[in-house]
mmCIF entry with sequence, helices, sheets and N, C-alpha, C, O atoms, coordinates in Angstrom:
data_MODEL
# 
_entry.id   MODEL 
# 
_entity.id                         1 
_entity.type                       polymer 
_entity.pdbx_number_of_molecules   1 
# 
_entity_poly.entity_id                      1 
_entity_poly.type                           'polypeptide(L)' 
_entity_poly.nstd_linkage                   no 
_entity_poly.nstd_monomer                   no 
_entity_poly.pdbx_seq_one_letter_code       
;(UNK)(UNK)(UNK)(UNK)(UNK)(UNK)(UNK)(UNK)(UNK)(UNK)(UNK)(UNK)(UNK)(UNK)(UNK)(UNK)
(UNK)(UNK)(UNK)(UNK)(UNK)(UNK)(UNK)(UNK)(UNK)(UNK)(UNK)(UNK)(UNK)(UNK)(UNK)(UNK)
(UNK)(UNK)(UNK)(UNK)(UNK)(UNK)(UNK)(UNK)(UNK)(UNK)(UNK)(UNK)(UNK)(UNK)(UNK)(UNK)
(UNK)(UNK)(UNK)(UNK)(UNK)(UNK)
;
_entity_poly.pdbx_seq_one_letter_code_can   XXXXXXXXXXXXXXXXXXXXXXXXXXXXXXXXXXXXXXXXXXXXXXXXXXXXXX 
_entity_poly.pdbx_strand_id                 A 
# 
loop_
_entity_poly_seq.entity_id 
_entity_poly_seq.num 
_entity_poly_seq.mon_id 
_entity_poly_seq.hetero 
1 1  UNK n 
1 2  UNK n 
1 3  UNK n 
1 4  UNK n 
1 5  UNK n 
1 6  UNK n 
1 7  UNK n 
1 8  UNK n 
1 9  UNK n 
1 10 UNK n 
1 11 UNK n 
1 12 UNK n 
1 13 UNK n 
1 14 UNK n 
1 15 UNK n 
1 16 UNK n 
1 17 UNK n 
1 18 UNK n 
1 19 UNK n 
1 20 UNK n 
1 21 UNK n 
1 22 UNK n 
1 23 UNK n 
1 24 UNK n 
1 25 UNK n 
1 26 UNK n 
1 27 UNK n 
1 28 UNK n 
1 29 UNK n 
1 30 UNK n 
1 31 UNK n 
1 32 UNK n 
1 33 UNK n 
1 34 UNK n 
1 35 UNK n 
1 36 UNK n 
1 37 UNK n 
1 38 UNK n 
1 39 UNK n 
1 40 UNK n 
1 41 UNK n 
1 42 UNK n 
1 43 UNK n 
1 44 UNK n 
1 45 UNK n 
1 46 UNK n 
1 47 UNK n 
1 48 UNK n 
1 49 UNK n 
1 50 UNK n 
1 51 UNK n 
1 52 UNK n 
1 53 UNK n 
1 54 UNK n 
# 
_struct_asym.id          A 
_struct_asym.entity_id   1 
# 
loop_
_struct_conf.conf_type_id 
_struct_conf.id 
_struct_conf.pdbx_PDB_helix_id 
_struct_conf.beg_label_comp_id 
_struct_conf.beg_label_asym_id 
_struct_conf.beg_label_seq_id 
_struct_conf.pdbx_beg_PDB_ins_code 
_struct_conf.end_label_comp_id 
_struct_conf.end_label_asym_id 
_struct_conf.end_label_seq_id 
_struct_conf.pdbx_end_PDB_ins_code 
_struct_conf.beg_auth_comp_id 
_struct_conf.beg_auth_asym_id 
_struct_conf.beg_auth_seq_id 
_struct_conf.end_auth_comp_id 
_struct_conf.end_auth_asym_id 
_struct_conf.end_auth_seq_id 
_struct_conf.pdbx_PDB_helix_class 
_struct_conf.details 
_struct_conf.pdbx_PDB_helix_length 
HELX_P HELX_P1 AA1 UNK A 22 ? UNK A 30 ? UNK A 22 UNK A 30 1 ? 9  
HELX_P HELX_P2 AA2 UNK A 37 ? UNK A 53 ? UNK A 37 UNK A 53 1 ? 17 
# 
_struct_conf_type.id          HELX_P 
_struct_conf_type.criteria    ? 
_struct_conf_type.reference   ? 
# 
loop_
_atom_site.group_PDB 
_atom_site.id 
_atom_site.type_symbol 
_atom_site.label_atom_id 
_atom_site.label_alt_id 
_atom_site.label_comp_id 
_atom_site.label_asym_id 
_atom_site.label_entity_id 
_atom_site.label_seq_id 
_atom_site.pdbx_PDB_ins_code 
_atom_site.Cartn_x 
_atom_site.Cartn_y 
_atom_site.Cartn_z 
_atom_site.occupancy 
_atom_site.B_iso_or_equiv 
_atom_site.pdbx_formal_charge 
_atom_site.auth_seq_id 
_atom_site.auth_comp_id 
_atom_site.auth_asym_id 
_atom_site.auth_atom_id 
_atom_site.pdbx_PDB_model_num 
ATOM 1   N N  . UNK A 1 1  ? -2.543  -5.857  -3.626 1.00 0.00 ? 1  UNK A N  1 
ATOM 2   C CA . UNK A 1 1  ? -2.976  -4.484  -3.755 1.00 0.00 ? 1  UNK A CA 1 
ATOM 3   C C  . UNK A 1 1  ? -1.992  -3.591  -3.001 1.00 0.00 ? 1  UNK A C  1 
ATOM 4   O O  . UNK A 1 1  ? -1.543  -3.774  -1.870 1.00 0.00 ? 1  UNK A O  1 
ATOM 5   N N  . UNK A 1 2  ? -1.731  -2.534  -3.893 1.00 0.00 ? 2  UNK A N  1 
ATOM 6   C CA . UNK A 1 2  ? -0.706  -1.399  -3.211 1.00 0.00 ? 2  UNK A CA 1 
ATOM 7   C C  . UNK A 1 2  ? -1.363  -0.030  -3.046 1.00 0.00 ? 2  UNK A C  1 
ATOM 8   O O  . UNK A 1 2  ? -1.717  0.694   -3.977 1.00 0.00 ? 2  UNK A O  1 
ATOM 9   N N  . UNK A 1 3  ? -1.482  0.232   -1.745 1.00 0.00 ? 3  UNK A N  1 
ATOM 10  C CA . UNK A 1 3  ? -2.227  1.376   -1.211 1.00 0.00 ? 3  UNK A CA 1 
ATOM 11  C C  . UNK A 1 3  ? -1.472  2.715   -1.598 1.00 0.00 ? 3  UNK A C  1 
ATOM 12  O O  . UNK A 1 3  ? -0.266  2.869   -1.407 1.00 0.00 ? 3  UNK A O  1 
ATOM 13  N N  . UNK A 1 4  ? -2.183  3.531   -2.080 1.00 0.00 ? 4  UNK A N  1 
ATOM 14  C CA . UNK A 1 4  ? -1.547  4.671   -2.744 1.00 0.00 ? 4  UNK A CA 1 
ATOM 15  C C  . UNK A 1 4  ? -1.384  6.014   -1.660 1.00 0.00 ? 4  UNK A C  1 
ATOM 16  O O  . UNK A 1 4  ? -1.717  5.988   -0.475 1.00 0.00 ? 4  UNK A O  1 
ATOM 17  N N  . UNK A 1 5  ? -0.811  7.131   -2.351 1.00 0.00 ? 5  UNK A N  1 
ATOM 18  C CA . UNK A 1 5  ? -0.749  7.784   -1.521 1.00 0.00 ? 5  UNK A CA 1 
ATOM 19  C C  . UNK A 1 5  ? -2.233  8.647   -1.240 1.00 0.00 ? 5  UNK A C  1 
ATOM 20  O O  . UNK A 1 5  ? -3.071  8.858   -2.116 1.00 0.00 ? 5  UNK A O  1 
ATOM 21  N N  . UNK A 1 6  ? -2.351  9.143   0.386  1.00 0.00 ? 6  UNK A N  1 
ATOM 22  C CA . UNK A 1 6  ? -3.571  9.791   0.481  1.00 0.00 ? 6  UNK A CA 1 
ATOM 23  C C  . UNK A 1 6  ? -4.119  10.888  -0.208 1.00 0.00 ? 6  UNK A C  1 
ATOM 24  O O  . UNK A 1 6  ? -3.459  11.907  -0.411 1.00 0.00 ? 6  UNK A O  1 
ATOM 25  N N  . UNK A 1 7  ? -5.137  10.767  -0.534 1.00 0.00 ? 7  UNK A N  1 
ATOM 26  C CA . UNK A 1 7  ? -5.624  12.755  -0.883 1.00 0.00 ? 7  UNK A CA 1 
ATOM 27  C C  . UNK A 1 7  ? -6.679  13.303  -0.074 1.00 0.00 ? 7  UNK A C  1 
ATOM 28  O O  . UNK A 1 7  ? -7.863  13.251  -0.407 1.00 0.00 ? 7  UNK A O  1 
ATOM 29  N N  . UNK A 1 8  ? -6.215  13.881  1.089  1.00 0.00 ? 8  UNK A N  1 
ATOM 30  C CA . UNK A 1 8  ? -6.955  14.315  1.855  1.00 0.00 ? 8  UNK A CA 1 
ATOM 31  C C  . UNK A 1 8  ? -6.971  15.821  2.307  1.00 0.00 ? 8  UNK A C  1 
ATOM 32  O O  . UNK A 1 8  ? -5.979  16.548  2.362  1.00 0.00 ? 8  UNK A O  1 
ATOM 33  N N  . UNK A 1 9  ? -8.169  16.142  2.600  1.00 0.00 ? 9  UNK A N  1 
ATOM 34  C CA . UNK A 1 9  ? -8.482  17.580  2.579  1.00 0.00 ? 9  UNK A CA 1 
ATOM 35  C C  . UNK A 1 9  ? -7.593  18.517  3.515  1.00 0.00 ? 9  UNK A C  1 
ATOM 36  O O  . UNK A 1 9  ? -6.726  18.144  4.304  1.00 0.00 ? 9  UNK A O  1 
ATOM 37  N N  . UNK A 1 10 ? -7.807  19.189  3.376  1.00 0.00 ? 10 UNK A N  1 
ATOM 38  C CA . UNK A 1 10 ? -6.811  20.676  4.763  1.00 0.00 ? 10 UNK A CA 1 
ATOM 39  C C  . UNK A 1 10 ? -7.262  20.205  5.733  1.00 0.00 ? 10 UNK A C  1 
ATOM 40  O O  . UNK A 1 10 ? -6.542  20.076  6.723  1.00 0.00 ? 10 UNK A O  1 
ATOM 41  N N  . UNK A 1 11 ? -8.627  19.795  5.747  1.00 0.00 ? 11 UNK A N  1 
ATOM 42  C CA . UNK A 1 11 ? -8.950  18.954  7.679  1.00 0.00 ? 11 UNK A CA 1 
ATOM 43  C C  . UNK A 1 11 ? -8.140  17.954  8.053  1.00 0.00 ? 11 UNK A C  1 
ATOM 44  O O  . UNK A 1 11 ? -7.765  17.456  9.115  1.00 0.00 ? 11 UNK A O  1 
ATOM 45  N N  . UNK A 1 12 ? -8.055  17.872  7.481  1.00 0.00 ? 12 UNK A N  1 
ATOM 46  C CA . UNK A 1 12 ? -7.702  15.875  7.241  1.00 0.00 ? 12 UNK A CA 1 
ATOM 47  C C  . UNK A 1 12 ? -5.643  15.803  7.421  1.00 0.00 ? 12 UNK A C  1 
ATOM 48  O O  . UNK A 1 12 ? -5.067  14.766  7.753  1.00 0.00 ? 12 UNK A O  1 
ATOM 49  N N  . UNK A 1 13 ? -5.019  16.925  7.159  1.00 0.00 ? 13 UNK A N  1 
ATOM 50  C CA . UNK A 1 13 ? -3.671  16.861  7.051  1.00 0.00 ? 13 UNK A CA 1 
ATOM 51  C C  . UNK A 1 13 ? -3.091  15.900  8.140  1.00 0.00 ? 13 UNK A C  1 
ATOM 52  O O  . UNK A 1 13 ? -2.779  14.737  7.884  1.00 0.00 ? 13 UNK A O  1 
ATOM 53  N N  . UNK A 1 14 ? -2.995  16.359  9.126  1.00 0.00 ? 14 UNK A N  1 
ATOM 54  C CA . UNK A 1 14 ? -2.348  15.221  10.696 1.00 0.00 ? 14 UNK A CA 1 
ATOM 55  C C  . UNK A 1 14 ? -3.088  13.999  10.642 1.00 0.00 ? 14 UNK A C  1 
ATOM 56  O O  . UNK A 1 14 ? -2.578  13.257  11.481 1.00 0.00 ? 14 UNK A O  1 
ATOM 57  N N  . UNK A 1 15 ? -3.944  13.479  10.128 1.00 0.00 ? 15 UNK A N  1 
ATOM 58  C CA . UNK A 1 15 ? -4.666  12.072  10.359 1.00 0.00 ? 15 UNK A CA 1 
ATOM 59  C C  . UNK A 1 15 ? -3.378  11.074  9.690  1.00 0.00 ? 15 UNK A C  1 
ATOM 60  O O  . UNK A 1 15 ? -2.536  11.407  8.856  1.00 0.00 ? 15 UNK A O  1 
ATOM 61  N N  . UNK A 1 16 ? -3.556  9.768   10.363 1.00 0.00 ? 16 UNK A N  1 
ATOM 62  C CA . UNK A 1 16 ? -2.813  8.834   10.198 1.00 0.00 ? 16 UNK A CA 1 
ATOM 63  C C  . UNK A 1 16 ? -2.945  8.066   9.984  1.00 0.00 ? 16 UNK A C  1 
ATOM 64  O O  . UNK A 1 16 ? -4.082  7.912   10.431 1.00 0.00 ? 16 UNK A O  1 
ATOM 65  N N  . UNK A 1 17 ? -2.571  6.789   9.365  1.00 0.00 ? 17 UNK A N  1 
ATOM 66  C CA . UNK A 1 17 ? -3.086  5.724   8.966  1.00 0.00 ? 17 UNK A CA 1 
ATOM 67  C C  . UNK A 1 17 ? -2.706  4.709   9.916  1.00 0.00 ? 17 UNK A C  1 
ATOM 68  O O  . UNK A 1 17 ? -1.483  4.572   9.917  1.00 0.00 ? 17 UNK A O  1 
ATOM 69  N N  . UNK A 1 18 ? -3.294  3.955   10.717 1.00 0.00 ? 18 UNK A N  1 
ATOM 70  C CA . UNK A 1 18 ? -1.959  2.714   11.554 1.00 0.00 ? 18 UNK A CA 1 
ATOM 71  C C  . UNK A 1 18 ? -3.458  1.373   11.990 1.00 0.00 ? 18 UNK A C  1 
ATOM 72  O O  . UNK A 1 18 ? -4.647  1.618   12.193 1.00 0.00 ? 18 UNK A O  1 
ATOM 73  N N  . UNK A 1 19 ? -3.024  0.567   11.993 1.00 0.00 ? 19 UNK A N  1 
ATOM 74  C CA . UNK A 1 19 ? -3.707  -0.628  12.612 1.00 0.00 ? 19 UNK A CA 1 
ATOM 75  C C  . UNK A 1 19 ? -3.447  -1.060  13.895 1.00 0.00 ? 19 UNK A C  1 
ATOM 76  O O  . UNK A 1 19 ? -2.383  -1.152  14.508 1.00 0.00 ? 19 UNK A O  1 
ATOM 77  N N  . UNK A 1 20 ? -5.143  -1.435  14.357 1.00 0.00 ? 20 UNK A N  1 
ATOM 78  C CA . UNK A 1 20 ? -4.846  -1.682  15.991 1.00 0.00 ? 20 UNK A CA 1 
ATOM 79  C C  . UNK A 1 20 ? -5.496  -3.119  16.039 1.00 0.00 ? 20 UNK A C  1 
ATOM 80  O O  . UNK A 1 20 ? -6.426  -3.563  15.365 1.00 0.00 ? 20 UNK A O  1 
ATOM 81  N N  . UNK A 1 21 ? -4.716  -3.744  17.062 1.00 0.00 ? 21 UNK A N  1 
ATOM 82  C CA . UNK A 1 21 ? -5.670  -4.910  17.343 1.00 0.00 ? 21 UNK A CA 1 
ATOM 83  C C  . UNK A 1 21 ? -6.958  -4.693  18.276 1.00 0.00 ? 21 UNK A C  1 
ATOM 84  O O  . UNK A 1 21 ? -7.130  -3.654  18.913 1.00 0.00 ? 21 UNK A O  1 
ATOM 85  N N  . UNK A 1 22 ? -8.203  -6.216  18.300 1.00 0.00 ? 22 UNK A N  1 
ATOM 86  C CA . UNK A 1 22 ? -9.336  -5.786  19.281 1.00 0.00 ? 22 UNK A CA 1 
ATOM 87  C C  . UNK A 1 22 ? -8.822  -5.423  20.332 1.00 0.00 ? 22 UNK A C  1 
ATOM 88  O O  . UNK A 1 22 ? -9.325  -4.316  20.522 1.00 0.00 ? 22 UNK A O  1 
ATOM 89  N N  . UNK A 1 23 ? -7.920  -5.699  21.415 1.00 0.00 ? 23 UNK A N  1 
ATOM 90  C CA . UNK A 1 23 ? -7.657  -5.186  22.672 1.00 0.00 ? 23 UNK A CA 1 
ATOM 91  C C  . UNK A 1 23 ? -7.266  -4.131  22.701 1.00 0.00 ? 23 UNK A C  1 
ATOM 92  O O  . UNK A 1 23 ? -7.387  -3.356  23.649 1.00 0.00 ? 23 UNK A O  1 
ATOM 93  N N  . UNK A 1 24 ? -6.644  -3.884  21.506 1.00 0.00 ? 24 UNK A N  1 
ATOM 94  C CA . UNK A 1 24 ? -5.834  -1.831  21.641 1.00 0.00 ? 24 UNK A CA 1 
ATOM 95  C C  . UNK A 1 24 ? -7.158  -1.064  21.519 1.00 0.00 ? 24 UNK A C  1 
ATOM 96  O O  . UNK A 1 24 ? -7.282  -0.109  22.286 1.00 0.00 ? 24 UNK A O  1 
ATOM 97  N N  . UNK A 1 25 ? -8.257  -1.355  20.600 1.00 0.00 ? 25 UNK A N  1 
ATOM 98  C CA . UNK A 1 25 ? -9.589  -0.867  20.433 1.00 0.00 ? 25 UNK A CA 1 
ATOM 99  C C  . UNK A 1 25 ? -10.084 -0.384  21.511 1.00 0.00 ? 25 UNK A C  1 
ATOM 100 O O  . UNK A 1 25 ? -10.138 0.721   22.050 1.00 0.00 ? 25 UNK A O  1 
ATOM 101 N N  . UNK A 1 26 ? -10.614 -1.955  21.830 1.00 0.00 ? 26 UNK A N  1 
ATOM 102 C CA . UNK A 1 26 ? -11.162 -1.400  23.544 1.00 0.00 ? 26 UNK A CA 1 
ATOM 103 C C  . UNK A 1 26 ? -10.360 -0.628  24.775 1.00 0.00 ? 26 UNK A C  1 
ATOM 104 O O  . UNK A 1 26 ? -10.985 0.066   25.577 1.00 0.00 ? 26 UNK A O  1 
ATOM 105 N N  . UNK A 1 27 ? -9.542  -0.730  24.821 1.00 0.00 ? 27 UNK A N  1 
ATOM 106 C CA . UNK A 1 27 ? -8.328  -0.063  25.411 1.00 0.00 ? 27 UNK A CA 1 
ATOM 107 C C  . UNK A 1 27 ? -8.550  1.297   25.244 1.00 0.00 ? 27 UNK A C  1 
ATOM 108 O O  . UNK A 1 27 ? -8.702  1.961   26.270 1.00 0.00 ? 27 UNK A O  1 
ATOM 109 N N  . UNK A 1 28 ? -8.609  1.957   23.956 1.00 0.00 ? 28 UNK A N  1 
ATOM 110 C CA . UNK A 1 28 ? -9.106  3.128   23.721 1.00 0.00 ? 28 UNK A CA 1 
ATOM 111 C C  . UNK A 1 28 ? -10.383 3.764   23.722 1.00 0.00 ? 28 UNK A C  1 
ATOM 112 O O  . UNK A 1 28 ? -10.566 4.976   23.606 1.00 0.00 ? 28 UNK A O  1 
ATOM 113 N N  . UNK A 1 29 ? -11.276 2.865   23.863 1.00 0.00 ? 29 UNK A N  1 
ATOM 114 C CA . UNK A 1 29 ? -12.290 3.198   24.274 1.00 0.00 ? 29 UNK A CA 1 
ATOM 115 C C  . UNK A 1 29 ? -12.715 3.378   25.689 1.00 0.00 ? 29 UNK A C  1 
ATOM 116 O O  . UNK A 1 29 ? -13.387 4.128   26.398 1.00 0.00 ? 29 UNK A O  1 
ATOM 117 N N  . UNK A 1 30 ? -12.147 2.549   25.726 1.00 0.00 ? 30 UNK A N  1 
ATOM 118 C CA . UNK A 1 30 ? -12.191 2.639   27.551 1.00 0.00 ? 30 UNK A CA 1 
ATOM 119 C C  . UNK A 1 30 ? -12.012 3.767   28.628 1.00 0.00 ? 30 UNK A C  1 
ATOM 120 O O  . UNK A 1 30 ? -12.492 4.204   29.673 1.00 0.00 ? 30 UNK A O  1 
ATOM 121 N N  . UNK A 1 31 ? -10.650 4.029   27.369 1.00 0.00 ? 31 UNK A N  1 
ATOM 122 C CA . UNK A 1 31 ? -9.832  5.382   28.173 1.00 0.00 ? 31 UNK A CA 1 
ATOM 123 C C  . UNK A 1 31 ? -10.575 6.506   27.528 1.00 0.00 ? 31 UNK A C  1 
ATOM 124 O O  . UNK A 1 31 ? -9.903  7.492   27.830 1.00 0.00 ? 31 UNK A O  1 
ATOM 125 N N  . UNK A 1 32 ? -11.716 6.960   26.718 1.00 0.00 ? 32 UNK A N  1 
ATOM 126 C CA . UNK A 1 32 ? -12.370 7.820   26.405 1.00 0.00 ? 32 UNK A CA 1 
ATOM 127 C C  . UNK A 1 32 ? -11.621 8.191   25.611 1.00 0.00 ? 32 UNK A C  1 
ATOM 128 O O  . UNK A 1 32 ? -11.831 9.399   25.505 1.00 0.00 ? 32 UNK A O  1 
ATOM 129 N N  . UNK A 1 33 ? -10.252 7.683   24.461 1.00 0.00 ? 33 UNK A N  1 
ATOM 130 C CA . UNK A 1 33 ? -9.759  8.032   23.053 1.00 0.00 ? 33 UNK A CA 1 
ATOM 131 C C  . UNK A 1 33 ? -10.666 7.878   22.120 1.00 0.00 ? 33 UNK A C  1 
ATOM 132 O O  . UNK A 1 33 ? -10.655 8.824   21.333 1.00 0.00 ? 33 UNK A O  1 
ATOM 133 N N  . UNK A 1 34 ? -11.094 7.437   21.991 1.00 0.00 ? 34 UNK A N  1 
ATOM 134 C CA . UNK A 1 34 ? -11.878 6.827   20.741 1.00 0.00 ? 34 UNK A CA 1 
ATOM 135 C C  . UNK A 1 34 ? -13.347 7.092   21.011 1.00 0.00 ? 34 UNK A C  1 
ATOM 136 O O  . UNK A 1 34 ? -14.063 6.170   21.402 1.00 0.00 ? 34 UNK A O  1 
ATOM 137 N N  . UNK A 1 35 ? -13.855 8.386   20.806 1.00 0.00 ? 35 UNK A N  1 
ATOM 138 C CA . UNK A 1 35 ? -15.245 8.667   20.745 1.00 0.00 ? 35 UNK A CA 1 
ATOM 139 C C  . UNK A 1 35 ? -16.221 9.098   19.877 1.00 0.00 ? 35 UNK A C  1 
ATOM 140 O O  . UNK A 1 35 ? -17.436 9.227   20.026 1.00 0.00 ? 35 UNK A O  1 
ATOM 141 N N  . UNK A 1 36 ? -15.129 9.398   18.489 1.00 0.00 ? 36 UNK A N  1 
ATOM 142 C CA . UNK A 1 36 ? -16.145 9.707   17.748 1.00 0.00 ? 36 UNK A CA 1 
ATOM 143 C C  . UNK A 1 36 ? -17.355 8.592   16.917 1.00 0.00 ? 36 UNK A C  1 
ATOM 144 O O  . UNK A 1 36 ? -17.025 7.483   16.497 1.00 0.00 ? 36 UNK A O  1 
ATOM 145 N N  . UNK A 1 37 ? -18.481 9.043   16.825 1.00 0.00 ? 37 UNK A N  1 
ATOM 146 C CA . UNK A 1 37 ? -19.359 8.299   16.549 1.00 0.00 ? 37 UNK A CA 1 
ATOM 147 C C  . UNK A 1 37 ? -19.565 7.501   15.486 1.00 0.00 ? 37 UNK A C  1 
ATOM 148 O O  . UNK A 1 37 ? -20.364 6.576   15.636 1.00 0.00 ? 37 UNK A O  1 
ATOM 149 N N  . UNK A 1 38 ? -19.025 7.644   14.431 1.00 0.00 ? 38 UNK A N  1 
ATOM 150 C CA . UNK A 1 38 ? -18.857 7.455   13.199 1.00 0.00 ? 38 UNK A CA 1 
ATOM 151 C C  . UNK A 1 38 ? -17.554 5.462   13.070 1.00 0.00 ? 38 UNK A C  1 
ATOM 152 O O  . UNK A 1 38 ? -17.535 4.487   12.318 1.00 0.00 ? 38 UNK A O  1 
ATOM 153 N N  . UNK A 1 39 ? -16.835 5.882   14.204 1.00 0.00 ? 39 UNK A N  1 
ATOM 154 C CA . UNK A 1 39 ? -15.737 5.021   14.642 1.00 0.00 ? 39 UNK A CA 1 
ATOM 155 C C  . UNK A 1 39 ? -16.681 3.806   15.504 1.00 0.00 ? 39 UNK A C  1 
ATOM 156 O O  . UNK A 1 39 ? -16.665 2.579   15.402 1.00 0.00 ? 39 UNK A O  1 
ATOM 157 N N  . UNK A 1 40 ? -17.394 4.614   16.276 1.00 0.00 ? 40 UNK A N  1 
ATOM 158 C CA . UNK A 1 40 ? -18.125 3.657   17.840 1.00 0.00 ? 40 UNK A CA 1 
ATOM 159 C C  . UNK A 1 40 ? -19.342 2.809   16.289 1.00 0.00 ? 40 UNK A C  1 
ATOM 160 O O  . UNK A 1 40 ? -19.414 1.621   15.974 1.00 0.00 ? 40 UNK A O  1 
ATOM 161 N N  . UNK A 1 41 ? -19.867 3.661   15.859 1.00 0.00 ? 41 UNK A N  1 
ATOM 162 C CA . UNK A 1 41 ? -21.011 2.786   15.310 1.00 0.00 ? 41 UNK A CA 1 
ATOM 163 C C  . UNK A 1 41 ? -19.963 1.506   13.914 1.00 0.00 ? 41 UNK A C  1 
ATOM 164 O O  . UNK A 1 41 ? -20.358 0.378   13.619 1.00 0.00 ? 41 UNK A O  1 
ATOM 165 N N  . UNK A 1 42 ? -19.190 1.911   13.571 1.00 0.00 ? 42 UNK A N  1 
ATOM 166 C CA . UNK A 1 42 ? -18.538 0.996   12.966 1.00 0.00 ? 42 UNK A CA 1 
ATOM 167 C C  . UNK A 1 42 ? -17.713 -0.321  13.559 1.00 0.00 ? 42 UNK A C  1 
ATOM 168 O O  . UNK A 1 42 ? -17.607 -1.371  12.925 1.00 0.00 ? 42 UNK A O  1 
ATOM 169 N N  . UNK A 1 43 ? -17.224 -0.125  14.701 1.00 0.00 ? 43 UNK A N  1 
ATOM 170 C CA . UNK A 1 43 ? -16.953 -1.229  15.771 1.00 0.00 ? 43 UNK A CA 1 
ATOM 171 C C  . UNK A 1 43 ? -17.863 -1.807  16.257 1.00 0.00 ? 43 UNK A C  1 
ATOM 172 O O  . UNK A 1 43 ? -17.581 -2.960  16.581 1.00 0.00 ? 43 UNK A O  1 
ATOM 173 N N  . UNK A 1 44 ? -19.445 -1.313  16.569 1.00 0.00 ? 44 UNK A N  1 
ATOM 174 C CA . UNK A 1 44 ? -20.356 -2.238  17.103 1.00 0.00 ? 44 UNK A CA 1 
ATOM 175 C C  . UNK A 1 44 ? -20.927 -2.875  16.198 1.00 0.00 ? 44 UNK A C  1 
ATOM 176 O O  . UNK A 1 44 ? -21.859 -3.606  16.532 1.00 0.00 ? 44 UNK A O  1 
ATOM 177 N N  . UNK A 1 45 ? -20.500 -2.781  14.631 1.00 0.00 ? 45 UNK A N  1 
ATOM 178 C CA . UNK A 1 45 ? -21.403 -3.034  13.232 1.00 0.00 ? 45 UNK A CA 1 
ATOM 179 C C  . UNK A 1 45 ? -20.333 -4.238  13.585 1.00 0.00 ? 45 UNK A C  1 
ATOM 180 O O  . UNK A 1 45 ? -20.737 -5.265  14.129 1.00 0.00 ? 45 UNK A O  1 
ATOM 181 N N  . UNK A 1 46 ? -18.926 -4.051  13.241 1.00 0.00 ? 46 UNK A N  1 
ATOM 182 C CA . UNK A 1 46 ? -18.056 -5.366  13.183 1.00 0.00 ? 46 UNK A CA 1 
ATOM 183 C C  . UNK A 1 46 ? -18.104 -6.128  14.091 1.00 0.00 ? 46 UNK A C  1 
ATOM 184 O O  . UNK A 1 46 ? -17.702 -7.252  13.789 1.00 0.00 ? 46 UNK A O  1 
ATOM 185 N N  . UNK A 1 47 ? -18.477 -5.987  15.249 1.00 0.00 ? 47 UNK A N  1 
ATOM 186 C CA . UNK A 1 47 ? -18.599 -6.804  16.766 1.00 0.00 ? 47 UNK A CA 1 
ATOM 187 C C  . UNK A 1 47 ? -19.989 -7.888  16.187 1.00 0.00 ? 47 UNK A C  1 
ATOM 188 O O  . UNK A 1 47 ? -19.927 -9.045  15.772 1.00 0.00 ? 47 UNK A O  1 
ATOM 189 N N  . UNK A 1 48 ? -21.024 -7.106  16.338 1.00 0.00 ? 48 UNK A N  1 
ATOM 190 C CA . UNK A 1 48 ? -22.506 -7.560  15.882 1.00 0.00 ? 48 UNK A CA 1 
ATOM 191 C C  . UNK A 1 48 ? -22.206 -8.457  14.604 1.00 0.00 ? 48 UNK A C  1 
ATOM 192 O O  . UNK A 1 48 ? -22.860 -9.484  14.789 1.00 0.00 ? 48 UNK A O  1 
ATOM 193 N N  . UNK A 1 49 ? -21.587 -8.549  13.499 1.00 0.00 ? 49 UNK A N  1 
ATOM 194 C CA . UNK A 1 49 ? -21.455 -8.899  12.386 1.00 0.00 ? 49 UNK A CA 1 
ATOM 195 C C  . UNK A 1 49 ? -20.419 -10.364 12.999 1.00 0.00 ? 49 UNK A C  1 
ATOM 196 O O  . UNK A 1 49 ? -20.697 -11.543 12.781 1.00 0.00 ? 49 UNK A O  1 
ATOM 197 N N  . UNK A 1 50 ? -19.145 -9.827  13.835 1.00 0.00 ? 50 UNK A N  1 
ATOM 198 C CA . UNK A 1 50 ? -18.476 -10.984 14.012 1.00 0.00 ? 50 UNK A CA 1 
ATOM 199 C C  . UNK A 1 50 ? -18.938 -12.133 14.785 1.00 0.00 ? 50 UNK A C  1 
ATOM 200 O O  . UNK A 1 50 ? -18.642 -13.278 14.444 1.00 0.00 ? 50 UNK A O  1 
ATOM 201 N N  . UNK A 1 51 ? -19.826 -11.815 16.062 1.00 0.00 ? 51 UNK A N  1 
ATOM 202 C CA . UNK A 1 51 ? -20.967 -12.736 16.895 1.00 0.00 ? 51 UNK A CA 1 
ATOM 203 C C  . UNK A 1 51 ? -21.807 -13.422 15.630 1.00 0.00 ? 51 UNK A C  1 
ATOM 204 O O  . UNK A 1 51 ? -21.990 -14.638 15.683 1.00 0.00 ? 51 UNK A O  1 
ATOM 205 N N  . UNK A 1 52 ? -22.272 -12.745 14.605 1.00 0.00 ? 52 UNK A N  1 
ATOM 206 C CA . UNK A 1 52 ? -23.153 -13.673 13.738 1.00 0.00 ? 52 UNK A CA 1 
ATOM 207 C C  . UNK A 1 52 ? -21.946 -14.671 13.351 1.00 0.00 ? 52 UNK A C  1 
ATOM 208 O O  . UNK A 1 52 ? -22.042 -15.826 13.767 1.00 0.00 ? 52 UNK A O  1 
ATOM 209 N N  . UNK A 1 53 ? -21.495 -14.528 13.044 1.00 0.00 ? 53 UNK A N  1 
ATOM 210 C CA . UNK A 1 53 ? -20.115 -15.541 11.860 1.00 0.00 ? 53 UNK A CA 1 
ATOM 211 C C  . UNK A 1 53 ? -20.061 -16.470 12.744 1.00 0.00 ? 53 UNK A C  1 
ATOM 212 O O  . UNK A 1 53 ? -19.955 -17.551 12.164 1.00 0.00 ? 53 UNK A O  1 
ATOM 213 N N  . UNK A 1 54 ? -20.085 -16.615 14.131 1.00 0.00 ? 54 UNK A N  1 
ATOM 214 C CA . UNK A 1 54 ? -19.210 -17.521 15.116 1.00 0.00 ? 54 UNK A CA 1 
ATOM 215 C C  . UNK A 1 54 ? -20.431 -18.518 15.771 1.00 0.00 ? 54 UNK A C  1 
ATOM 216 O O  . UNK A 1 54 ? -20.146 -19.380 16.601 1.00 0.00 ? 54 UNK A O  1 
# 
């Protein structure tokens, strides 16, 4: 699969696309980067989800 280009709104212009590993995550959370809620409830969905798998 080849990821296309974005179409994102006038809000949305500066957002970026990049991948982090779990330690860069928490790292940013830690440091109070990473607070929006929408982000926090989707990391504790994958955390909670990855403890079941294991």
């Amino acid at each position: 699969m080849t990821e296309g280009e974005p179409d994102r709104e006038v809000t949305e212009q500066g957002m970026r696309h990049q991948g982090f590993t779990d330690d860069e995550v928490a790292e940013l959370v830690l440091a109070k980067q990473l607070v929006d809620a929408p982000s926090l409830a989707a990391l504790t969905l994958y955390h909670l989800c990855s403890a079941v798998a294991d």
